[in-house]
C-alpha positions as CSV (number, residue, x, y, z in Angstrom):
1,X,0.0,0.0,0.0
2,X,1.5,3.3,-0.7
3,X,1.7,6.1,1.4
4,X,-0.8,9.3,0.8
5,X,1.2,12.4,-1.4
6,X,2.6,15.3,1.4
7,X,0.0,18.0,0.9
8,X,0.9,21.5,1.9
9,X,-0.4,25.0,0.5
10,X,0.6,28.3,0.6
11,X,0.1,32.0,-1.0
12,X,2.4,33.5,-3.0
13,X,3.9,36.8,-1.7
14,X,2.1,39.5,-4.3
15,X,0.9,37.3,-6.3
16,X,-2.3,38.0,-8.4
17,X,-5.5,35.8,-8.0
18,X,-5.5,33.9,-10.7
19,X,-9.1,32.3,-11.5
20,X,-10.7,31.5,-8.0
21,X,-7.6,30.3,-6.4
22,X,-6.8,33.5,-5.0
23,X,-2.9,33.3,-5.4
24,X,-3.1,30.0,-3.5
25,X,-0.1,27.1,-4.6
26,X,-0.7,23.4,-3.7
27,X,2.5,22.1,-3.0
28,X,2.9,18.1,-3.7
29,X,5.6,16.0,-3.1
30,X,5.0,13.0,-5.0
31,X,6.4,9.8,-3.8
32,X,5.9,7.5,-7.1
33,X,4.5,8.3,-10.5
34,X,1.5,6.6,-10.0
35,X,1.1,10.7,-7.8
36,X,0.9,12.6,-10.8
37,X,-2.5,12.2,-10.9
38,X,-2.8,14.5,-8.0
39,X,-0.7,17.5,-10.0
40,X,-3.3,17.0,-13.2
41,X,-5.8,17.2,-10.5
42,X,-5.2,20.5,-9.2
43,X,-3.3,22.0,-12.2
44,X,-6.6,21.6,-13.9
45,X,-9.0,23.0,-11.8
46,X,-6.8,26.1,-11.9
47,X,-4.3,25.7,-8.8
48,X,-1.0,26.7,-9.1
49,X,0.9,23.6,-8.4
50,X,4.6,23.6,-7.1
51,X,5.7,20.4,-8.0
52,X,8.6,19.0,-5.3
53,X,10.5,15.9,-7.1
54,X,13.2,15.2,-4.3
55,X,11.7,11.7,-2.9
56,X,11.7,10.4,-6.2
57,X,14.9,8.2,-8.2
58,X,15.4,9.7,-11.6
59,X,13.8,7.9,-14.1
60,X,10.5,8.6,-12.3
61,X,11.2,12.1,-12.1
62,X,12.1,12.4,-15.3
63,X,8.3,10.8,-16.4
64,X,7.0,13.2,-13.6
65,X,8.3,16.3,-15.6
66,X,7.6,14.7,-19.3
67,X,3.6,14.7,-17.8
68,X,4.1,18.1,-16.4
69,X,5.1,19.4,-20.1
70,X,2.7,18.4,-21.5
71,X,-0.5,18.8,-19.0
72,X,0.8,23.0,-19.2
73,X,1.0,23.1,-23.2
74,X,-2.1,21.3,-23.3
75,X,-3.6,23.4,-21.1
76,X,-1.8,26.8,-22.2
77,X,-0.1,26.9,-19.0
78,X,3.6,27.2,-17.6
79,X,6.6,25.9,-16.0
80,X,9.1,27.2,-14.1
81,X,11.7,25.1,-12.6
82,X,12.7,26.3,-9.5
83,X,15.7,24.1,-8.6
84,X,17.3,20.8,-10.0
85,X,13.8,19.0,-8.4
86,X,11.6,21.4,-7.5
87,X,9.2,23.6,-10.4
88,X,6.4,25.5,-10.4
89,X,3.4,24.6,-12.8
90,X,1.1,27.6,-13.3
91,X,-1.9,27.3,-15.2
């Protein structure tokens, strides 16, 4: 059985409501890429999602971010990487 994703949100310092989230950023540390449900999840209903990959080996990172590509050109969005495992997916 795997262990439930590390939830945690904040607000961006000055940052402008986007949508109804209000500036609000859903932070989720994935722990297996079966988890990146959970960043479509929010990235779609309009969340900011910062996206922490440092619990994961490489290869599954690497699919992490491939999924994270595309979910913000299909959905005209953006991402920012923040440092070597950590980026910021705003829709």
């Amino acid at each position: 059985m795997s262990r439930p994703i590390a939830l945690r949100t904040s607000r961006l310092a000055g940052a402008a409501p986007r949508g109804q989230t209000g500036g609000v950023v859903k932070t989720l540390r994935p722990q297996n890429y079966n988890e990146v449900l959970y960043v479509g999840h929010y990235f779609r209903k309009g969340v900011t999602v910062l996206m922490d990959l440092t619990d994961l080996p490489d290869d599954e990172a690497k699919q992490l971010v491939d999924f994270a590509t595309g979910l913000v050109f299909a959905r005209r969005g953006s991402l920012d990487r923040v440092d070597r495992r950590l980026f910021l997916l705003q829709p």
